[in-house]
N, C-alpha and C positions, 0 to 999 in steps of 0.2 A: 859398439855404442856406449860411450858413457851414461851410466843409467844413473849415477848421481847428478848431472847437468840439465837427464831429461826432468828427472822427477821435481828438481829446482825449479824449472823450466813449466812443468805443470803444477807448480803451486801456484808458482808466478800468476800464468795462464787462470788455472781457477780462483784462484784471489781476484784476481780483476775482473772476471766473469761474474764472481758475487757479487762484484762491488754495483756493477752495473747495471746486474739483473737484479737487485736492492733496489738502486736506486731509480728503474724502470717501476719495480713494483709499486715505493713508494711514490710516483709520479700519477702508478696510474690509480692508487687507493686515493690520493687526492685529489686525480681529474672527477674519480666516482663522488667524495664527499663535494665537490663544489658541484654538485648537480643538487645538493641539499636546500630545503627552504622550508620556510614556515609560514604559511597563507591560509588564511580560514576565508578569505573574501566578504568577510561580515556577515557571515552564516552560521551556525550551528550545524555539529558534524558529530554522526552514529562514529565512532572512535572504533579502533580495533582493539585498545584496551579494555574498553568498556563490554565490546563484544567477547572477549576472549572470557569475562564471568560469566556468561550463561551456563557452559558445561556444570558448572559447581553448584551455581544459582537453581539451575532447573530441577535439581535434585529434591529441592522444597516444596513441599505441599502451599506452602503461600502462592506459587506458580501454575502448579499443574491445574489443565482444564479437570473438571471433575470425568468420573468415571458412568457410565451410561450402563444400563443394562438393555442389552442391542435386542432383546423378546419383546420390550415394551415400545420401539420405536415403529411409528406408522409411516407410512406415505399420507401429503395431505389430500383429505379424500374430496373435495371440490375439484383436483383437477384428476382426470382419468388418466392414467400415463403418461404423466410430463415428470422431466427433472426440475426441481426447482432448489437457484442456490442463492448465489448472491441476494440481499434484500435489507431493504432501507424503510424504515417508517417514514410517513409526515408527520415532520417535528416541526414545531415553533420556532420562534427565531434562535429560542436560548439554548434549543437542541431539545427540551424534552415532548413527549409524543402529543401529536394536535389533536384535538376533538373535533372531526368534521360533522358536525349534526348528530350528536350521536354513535361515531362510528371511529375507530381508529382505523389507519387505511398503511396499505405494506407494499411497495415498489418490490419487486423480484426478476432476476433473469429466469426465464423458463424455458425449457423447449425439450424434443422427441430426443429420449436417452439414443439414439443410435443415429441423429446428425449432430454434427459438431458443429456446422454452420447455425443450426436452426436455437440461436440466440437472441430474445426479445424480450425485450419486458412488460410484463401481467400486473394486474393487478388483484389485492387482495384487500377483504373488508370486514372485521366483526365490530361485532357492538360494547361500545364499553361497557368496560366491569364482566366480559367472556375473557378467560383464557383456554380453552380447551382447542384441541388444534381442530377438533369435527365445529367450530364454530368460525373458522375461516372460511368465508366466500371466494368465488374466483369471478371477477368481470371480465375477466379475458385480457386480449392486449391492451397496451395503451396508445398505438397506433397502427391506425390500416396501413396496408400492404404501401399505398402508393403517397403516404399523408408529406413524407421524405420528400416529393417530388415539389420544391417549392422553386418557383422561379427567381433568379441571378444567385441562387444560393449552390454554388456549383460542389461546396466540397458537402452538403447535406444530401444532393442530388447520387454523389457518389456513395452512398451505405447501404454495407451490406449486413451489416449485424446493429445491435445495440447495448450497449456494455455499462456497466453501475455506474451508478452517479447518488443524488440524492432529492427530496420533495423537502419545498416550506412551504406551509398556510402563510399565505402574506397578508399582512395587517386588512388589505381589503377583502381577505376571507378568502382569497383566490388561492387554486391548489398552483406552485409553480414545479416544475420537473427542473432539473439538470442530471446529464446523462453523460456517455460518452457515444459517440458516432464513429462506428469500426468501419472502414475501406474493407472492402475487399481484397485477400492478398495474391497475385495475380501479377507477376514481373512482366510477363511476356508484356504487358497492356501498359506498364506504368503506374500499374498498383503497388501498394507496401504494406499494406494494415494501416493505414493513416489513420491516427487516433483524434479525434477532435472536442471539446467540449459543448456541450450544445443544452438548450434550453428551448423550452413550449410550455404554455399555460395550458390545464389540461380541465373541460369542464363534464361536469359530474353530475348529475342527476338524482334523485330518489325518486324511482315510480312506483313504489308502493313502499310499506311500510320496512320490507325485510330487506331492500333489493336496493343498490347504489349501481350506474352504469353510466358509462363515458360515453358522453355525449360528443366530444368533439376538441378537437385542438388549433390550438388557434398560439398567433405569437410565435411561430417554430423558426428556428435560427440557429445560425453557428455562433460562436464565442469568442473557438482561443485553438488552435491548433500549435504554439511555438511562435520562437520568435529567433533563434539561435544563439543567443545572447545569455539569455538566463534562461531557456530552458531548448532543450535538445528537440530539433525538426524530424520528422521521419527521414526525408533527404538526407539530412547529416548522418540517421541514426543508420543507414543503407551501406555508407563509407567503409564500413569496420564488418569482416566477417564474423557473425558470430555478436553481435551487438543484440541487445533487448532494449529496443525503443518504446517506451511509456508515456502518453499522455493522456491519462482518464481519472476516474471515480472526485468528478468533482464534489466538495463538500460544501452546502452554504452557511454561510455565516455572517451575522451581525456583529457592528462593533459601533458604538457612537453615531448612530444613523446610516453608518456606511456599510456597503453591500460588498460581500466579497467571497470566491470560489479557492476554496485549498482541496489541490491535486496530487495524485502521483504524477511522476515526470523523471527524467533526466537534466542532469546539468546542463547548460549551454557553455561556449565559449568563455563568458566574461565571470563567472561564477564557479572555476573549479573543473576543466572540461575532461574527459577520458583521456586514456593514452599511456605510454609508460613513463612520461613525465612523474604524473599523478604515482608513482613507488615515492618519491621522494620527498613528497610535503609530509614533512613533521605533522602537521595542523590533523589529518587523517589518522595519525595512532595515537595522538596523546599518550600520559604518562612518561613524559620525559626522555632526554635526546639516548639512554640507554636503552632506552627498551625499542626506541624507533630503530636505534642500529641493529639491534638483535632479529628484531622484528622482521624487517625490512630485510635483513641478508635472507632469514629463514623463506619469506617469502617471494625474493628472488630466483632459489632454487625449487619454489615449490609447483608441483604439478597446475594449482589454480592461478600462477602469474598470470595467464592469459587472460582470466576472467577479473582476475585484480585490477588490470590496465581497463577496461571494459565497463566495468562499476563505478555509475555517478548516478544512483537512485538517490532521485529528491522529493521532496513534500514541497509543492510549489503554493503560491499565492498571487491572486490578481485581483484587482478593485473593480467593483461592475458598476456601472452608470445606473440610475434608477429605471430604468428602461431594459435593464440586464445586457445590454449589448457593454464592451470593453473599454472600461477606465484608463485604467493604470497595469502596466507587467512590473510586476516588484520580485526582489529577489527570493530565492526559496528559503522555506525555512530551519528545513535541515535537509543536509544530503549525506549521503553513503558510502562515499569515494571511495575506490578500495575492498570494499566489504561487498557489497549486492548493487545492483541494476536494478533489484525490483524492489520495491516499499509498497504495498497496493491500501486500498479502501481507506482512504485518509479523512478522520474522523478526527474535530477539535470543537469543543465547549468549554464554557466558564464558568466556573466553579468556585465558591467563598474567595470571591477576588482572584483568581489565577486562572490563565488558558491552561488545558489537560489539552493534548495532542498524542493520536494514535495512530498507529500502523502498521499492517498484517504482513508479515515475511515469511518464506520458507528458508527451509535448510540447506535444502537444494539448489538453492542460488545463491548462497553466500562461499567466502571463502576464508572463513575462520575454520583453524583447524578445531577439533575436538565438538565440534557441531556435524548431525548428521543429516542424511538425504529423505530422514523420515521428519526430523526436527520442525514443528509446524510450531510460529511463535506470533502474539501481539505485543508489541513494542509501546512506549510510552512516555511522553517527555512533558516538563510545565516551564511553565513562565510567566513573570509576571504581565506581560503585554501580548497584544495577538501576535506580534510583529517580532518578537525575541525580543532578547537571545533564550534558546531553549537548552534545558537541564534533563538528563534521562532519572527518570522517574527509578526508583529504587538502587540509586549508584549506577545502572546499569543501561537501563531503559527497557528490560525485561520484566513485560507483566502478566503474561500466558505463554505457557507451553505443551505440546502434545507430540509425541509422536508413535500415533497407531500407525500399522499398516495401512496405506490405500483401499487394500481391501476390504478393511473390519468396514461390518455396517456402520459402528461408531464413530469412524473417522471425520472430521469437523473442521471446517476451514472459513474465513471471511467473517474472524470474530467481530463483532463491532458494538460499543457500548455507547448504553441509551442514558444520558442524567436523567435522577426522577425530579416530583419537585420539592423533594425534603430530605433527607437524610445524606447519608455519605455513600451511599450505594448504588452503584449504577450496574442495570440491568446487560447482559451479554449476553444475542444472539449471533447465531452463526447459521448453516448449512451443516446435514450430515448425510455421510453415505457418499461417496464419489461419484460422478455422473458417468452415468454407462456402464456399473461395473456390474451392479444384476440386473435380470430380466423380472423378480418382483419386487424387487426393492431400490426408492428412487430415491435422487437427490429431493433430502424434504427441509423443512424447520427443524432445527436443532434443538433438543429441551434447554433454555436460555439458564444462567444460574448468574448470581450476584459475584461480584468484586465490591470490596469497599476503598474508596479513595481518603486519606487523609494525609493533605500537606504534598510533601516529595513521594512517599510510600503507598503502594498499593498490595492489598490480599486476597486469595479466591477467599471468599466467606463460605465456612464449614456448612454443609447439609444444606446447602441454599437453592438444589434442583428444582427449578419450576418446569411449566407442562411445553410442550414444544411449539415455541415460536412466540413466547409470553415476553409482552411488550414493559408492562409497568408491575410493581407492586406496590401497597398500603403500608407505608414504614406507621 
């Protein structure tokens, strides 16, 4: 053999081999970059850069929930062994807390720590100017077993649970509820969790001096279940193994006379939809086309791609008719792409001229690296108009962080802040104690503690612990 003709022979050969398999690779880095795009859809969008500061961010006492001394926390003793978590005041239109005769009144999910089905919401009552949690009443639920059962209203007829939402005094004094109405989940049947928004006016009584008791509901109806367009249908959310389909904790709100419900949700088709399309829009990492490359390879390879593709948590908005029944579906006003499926208890007020917009996330469902599975945060964005475009509140959109154990009694989730009607401080309750995890110690009121808001910037306010479940303060 001549070994100099071969070796010629295979340079030859591997020269042209590079050349091709060069020029294959660079065919195929460019068939990858032309899947590239930059689409916001006219929405505001939680960034992956912006999320990538919380590690660093969370570091600061400006952030952290305060710290609890878990000896002094009670169960609230009106109800005898129930958990209770989730919970919403009746607020006025402008969000701060109503005075119904005397009485400040607290929407709550509750039910038996050892069913998971056994989800309703209670009602509770103390008397203004009480904070002490022994001066919370329980009236019990705020509806009977069968009150659901309303005729041609097939998807209210279909609940099996009842999931947060929020209550307004309405200008004619009347208490209104919005909630969410949970399906049953049950494939064999054609069940999914169907989440729906729903609404009843709920009336109230005082039969004696100390005592408030629901007298009756009336007005019960569905809302808003999706539309697939701009916000994601259970149907669609069924497609995708492994999808977290949301549509609840409606919020209400005033603007200019007009009446209107901001939810959690998912994206729909026309707005930003899942998939692994959705790696590739710029618009979802912000900071610039280097970081989206870098970004975007990283998380290409990374274990949470799956749930990357899968994540389009949004904070949705619809216009209700004076009559509460469905206006307008208008687009969300931020989504998540990318980042998390869940955004929950979405809470927005106006403040010295500007919408403040909030929203409770775990860590567990995000897929930013350097965030963990205990990471429990309320998120937070302004604007000058209800309708955007919305800006994340401290560069970031990080305005509380916690991460106990599930187990510590202290553990607190479902932050949500209350405007007072003076200062720059707004009141924070939550729930503490995870549901079902002792046998004497339940899910209760959380002792609420101050944040102050000025401008884009928000702070936990030092030594601000009030008593648990404390609605308002005296600035």
């Amino acid at each position: 053999m001549n070994i100099k003709k071969f070796v010629k022979q295979a340079s030859v050969l591997t020269f042209t081999t590079a050349i091709l398999l060069g020029g294959a690779t660079q065919t195929f880095a460019k068939d990858k970059d032309s899947k590239s795009y930059n689409e916001d859809f006219g929405i505001s969008h939680i960034t992956r850069s912006d999320m990538l500061k919380f590690p660093e961010q969370q570091q600061s006492d400006q952030f952290k929930v305060p710290h609890f001394d878990k000896n002094t926390i009670k169960n609230i003793p009106s109800v005898d062994g129930l958990d209770v978590w989730d919970s919403w005041p009746l607020q006025n239109a402008d969000g701060t807390v109503a005075n119904y005769y005397g009485y400040q009144i607290v929407f709550a999910l509750a039910g038996n720590p050892k069913v998971g089905s056994d989800t309703f919401i209670h009602v509770f009552y103390q008397k203004v100017g009480e904070t002490s949690l022994d001066s919370w009443k329980h009236a019990g639920r705020v509806f009977k077993k069968d009150d659901h059962l309303i005729p041609n209203d097939l998807i209210l007829n279909d609940q099996a649970e009842e999931w947060s939402g929020s209550a307004t005094l309405t200008s004619d004094g009347e208490i209104r509820l919005f909630y969410t109405n949970r399906d049953s989940y049950a494939p064999e049947s054609g069940h999914y969790g169907k989440q729906t928004l729903t609404t009843a006016q709920v009336n109230v009584s005082q039969p004696d001096y100390d005592t408030l008791k629901v007298d009756s509901i009336e007005d019960y109806k569905s809302i808003f279940d999706g539309d697939g367009k701009y916000y994601q249908t259970v149907q669609q959310g069924i497609e995708s193994e492994g999808d977290n389909h949301t549509l609840r904790d409606p919020h209400y709100v005033e603007d200019n006379g007009h009446k209107y419900l901001v939810f959690e949700a998912n994206t729909g088709t026309d707005v930003g939809y899942q998939g692994d399309d959705s790696l590739f829009n710029r618009a979802y990492y912000g900071h610039g086309n280097k970081f989206y490359k870098d970004e975007k390879n990283k998380l290409m390879q990374s274990p949470k791609k799956v749930d990357a593709t899968l994540a389009n948590g949004a904070l949705g908005i619809i216009e209700l008719n004076d009559d509460y029944t469905l206006k307008k579906i208008m687009k969300p006003l931020v989504a998540s792409n990318t980042v998390t499926d869940e955004i929950e208890r979405a809470n927005i007020f106006k403040k010295d001229g500007k919408w403040y917009l909030f929203t409770d996330s775990r860590g567990s469902k995000m897929t930013i690296d350097g965030i963990g599975k205990k990471d429990i945060y309320m998120l937070g964005y302004v604007s000058d108009s209800l309708t955007g475009s919305y800006k994340p509140l401290n560069g970031s959109g990080l305005v509380l962080q916690m991460d106990l154990d599930q187990k510590d009694i202290t553990w607190s989730y479902s932050h949500f802040a209350i405007p007072q009607t003076k200062g720059d401080n707004v009141v924070i309750t939550s729930y503490m104690t995870n549901r079902g995890t002792f046998d004497d110690h339940h899910s209760t009121f959380a002792p609420s503690f101050l944040v102050k808001i000025k401008g884009s910037k928000t702070s936990v306010v030092k030594d601000s612990t009030l008593e648990q479940g404390q609605l308002t303060v005296e600035e």
